[in-house]
N, C-alpha and C positions, 0 to 999 in steps of 0.2 A: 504494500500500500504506500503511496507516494503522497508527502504532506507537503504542500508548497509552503513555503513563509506566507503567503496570505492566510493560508487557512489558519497554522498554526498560531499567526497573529489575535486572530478571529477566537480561537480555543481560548488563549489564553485572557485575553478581554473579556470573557464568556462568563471563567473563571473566576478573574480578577472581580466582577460584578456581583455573583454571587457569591462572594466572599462576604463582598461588603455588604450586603440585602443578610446574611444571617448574622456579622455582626453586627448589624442595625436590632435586630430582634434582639439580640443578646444582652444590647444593652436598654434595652425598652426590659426585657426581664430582670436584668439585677437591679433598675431603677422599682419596680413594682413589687423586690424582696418585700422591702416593710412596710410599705402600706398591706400590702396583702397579710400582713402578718400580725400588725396593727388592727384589718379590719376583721379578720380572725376572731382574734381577743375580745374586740367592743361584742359581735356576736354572741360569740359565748356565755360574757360576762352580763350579757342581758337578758338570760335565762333566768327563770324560777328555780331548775335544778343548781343553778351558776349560786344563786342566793344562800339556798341548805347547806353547799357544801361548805362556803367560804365563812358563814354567820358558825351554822352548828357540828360543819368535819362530817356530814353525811352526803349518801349519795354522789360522794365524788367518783372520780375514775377511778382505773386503777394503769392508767400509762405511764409508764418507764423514768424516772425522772429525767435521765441526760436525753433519751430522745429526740426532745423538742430543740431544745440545742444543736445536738449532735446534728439533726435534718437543718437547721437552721445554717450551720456552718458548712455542711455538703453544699448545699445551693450556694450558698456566699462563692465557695473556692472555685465549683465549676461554675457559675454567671463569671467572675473573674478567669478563670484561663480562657473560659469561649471570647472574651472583648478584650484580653488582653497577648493573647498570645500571635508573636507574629504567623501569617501563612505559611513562609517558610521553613519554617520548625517543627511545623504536624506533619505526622507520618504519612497522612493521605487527605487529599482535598475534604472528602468528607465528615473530617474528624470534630471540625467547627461545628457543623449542626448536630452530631452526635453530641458532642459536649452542651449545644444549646438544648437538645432533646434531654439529657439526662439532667441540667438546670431545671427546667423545670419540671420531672416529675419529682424531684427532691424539694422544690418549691409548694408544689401542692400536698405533698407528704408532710411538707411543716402545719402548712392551712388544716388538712384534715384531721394531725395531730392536737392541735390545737383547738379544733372547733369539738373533738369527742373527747378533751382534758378536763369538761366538768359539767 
């Protein structure tokens, strides 16, 4: 197969574009960590179950305690490598959006932990 310089110009601009269009996502999601996390919380906390647990220590959860952290800091490191790591440096083109893919299922892992912690 014979790739002239135009084409391969063409590939690589292709590229270079959707680079930038996932890390544009990327960083539209680590911008939306804390408020998502934030509105988690207020949710939560404006339950009647949210009231029992915190007034009288019943009916709370029973989730993990470093958890919500832990998911809290997964998300932080991958939104960080996905917007900060140069393209050059990943192993394979599509390693950005795998990283923005795994951002945010760790992002919504914190929400959901949060929203069934009381």
């Amino acid at each position: 197969m014979d790739i002239t310089p135009v084409t391969a110009d063409r590939h690589r601009a292709d590229l270079d574009r959707s680079d930038r269009n996932v890390r544009s996502a990327s960083w539209f999601g680590l911008v939306a960590l804390v408020p998502v996390c934030v509105g988690s919380l207020l949710v939560t906390l404006s339950s009647t179950r949210a009231s029992g647990c915190v007034t009288y220590g019943v009916r709370c959860s029973d989730v993990p305690l470093g958890s919500i952290p832990g998911c809290f800091l997964a998300a932080l490191l991958l939104g960080v490598a996905a917007v900060a790591r140069p393209r050059k440096l990943l192993p394979f083109p599509s390693a950005r959006g795998r990283l923005l893919g795994l951002h945010i299922t760790a992002q919504l892992m914190t929400a959901l932990l949060i929203l069934s912690y009381i």
